[in-house]
N, C-alpha and C positions, 0 to 999 in steps of 0.2 A: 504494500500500500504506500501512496506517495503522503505526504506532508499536508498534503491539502486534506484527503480521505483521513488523516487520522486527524488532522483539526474539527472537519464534518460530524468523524468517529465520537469526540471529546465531549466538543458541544451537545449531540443529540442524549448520549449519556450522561451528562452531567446535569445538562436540564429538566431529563427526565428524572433525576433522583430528587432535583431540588423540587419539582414540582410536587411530586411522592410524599414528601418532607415537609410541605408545608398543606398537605392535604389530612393528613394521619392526626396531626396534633390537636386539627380542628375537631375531626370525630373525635378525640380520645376526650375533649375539652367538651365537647355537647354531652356525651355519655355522661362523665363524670357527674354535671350536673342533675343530670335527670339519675344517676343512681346513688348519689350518695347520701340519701334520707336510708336507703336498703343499707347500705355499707354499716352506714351509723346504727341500726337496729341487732346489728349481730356484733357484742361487746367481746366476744372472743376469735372476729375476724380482725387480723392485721393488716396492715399496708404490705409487707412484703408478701403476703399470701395472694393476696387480690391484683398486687402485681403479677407475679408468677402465675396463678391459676385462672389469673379472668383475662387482664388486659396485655401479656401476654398475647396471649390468642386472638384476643382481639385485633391488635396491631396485624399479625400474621393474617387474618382474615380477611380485613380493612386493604392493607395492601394490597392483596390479590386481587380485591372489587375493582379498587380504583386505578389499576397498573393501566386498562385500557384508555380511559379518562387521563391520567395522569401523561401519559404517552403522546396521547393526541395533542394537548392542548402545549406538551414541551416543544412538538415538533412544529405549530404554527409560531411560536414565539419565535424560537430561534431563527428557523428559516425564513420569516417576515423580519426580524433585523438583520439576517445577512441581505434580503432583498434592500432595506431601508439602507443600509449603511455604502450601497450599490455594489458590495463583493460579489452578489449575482454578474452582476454588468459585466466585472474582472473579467469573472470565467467564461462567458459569456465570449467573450471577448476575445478570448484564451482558446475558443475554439473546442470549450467542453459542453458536449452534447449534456440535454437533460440525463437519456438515460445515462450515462456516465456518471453525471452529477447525484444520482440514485445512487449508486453504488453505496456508499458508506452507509447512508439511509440504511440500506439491505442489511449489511454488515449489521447494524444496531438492534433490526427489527428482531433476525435472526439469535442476537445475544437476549434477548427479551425474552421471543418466545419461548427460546429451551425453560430461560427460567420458568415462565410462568405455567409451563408444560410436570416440570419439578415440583410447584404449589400447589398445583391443582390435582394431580394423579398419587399425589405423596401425601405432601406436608399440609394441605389447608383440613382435609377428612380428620386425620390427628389430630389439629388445633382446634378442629370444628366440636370435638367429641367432648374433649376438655372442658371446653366453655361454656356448650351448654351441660355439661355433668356441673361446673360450679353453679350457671343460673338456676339450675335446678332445684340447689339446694338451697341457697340464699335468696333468688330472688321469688320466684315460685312459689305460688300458694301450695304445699303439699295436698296430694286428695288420697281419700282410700284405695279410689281405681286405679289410682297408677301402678298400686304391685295387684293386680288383679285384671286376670283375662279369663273372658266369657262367652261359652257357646263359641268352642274354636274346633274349628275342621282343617284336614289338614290331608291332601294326597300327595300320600308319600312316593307311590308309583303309578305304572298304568292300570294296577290292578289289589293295590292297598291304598284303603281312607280310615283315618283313625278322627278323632272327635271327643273331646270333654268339655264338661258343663261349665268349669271354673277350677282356675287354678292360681295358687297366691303364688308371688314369688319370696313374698317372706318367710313363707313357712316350709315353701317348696312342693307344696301336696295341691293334688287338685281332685275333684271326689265328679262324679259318674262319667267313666273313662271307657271309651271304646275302640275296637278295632277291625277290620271286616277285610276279609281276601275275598276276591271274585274270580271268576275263570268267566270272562267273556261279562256277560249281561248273571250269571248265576251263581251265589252266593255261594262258599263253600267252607267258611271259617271264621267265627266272630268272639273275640274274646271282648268280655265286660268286665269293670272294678267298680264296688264301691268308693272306693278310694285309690290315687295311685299319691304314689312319693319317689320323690328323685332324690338319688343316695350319692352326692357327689362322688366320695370317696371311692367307690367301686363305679362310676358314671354307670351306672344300672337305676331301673324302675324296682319300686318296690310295691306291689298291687294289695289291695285288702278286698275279701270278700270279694273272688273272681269266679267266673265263670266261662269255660272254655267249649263252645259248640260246635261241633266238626258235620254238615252237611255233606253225608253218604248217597250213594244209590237209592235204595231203599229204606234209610232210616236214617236216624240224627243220634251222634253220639255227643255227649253233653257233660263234664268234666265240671267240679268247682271243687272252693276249696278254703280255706281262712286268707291263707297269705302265701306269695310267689313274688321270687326275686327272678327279674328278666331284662331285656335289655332288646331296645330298639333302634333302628337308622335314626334317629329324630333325637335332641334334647330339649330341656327348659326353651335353650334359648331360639329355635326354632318356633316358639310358641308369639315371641316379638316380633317375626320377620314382618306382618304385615304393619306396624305401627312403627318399622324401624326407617330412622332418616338417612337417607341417600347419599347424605351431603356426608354422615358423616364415615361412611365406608370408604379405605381407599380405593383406588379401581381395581386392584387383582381380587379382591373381596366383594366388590360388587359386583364385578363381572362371575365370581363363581357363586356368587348367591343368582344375578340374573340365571344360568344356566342350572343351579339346583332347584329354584323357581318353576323354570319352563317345561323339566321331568316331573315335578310334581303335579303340572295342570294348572296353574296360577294363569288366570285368563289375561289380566291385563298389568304389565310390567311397564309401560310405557313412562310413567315420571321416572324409573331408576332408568329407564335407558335416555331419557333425558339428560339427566344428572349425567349420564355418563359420556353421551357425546358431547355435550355443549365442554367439558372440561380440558377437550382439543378444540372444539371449534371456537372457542374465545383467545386462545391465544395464537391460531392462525394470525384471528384478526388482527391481530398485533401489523404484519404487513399491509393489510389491506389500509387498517387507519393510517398509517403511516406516508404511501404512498397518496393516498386524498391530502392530508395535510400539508406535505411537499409542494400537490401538485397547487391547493387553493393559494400558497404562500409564498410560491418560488416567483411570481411578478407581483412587481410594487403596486401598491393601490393610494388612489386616493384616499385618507382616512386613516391610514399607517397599520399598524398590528391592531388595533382596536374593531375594525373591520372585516379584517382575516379570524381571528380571534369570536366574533359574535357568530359570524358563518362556520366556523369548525365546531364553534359548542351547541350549535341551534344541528348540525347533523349527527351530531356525538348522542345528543337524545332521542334525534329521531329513533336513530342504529340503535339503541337502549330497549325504546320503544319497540319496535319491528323486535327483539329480542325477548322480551317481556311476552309481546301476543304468541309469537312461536314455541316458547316452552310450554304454555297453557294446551295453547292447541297442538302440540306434539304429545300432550300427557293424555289427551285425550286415545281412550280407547277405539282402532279399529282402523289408526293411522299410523303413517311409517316414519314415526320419533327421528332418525335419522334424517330425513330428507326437511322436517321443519326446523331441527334445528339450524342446518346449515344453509338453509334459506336467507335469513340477514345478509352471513357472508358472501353467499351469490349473488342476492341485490345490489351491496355498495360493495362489491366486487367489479362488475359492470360501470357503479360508478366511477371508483377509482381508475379503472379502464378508458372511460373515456377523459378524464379529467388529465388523465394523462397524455394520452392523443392528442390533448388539446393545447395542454403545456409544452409538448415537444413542437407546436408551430411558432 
């Protein structure tokens, strides 16, 4: 790279951090306000705990919201005062072509999105799990239901469904517990408990007052009993998957929960597979925004950066917006989650395509 590309390099990076930098302290400064009546209500919660276990994460979360925002709006500053200051002209001048003058852009866009490719597929699911396990505790009104699931069914394969009436996780038991094998459309095996418990320590069931019924040719052979220690494909925590958040599974864990899901018979997965494309498709964007903001800023305008600047953040929310409607309507059942979420990117994909065609005249 020449001297030029790594001055280009400096600036797009450096502004992007600053802009990062003075975006984060503002959320952390709103929050603050609005939770510190919570903070003050818990007299054995510290300042370093709430650092470390809330805003922590917070930050790490914040960041990764606002990397595309924060990206966008460094790249029309800077590149609107190299137009202003007429260094465009130089180069211009110099006989360096826009796309040339891209280069380093690339270069920057490129160090971004690995990161924010690393945030999203790793590190943001981790921070995510954190923070809400602290709001949970602190800020959240506790309820009964929360350790408590009811009238939960569950196909395990193409040919086992099991189902209980309720089960605490406090206690670990859950009481009228079933489970059914079938051969095609015809039942062949149903074990019932009055009670079942889950015995971590040997990760086995422990069933109370069961009843074991084997559907024969000619007759039904029918088995009970006080109590039977067994053990099934399924645990406790199979019993959350449908109330479990998206956000906060990494992707090798949501992708093998999607796929243990879709052997089970779970009809509609659609917001995890949300969650999980959008976690690439947002930091593609990262090029996409990048090249619109070069192309709105690389000629001077009347009005200076304050012009360029209201036009980059009036399409920063469209592209938000357009964002917002596609994940709703991608989570919707019966539709192909992948093709809506990367819809945004194909629209101001196009535009940044012609904006660029347009800049290279």
């Amino acid at each position: 790279m020449k001297k030029l590309d790594w001055y280009i390099l400096k600036r797009y990076l450096v502004t992007f951090l600053f802009t990062l930098l003075i975006l984060i302290p503002i959320a952390v400064a709103i929050d603050i306000s609005q939770r510190v009546d919570k903070f003050l209500a818990h007299s054995d919660l510290g300042v370093g705990q709430i650092i470390d276990e809330y805003y922590k994460n917070f930050i790490i979360y914040y960041s990764n919201t606002f990397m595309p925002l924060a990206l966008f709006i460094a790249v029309i500053l800077f590149t609107s005062k190299l137009s202003n200051n007429t260094e465009i002209v130089a180069m211009t001048n110099a006989k360096i072509s826009f796309t040339r003058f891209l280069y380093p852009y690339m270069v920057g866009a490129t160090l971004v999105t690995i990161m924010a490719l690393v945030m999203n597929h790793f590190v943001v699911p981790n921070s995510s799990k954190e923070r809400k396990k602290f709001e949970k505790e602190f800020f959240n009104k506790k309820r009964f239901k929360d350790n408590i699931v009811e009238n939960f069914s569950l196909q395990l394969n193409d040919s086992t469904y099991m189902y209980i009436k309720s089960y605490s996780f406090k206690s670990s038991q859950g009481s009228f517990f079933s489970i059914e094998n079938y051969e095609g459309i015809e039942l062949v095996q149903k074990l019932t408990a009055d009670n079942i418990r889950w015995v971590k320590k040997d990760s086995s069931f422990k069933l109370t007052r069961y009843s074991l019924r084997k559907v024969l040719k000619d007759r039904d052979s029918i088995f009970s009993g006080t109590s039977i220690d067994t053990v099934f494909t399924f645990t406790p925590k199979d019993f959350l998957y449908k109330s479990a958040l998206a956000q906060e599974l990494p992707s090798h864990e949501l992708s093998d929960f999607i796929k243990i899901s879709k052997k089970r018979g779970v009809k509609n997965l659609n917001a995890y597979l949300v969650e999980f494309h959008k976690r690439t498709s947002l930091p593609i964007a990262c090029y996409i925004l990048t090249l619109i903001a070069v192309a709105l800023a690389f000629k001077k305008k009347r009005g200076g950066i304050g012009v360029n600047l209201g036009i980059g953040v009036s399409i920063m929310f469209i592209y938000v917006f357009f964002l917002k409607v596609a994940e709703v309507l991608g989570a919707v059942a019966g539709v192909n989650p992948f093709i809506y979420v990367w819809i945004p990117n194909l629209i101001f994909g196009l535009l940044a395509f012609y904006l660029y065609l347009n800049a290279r005249k």
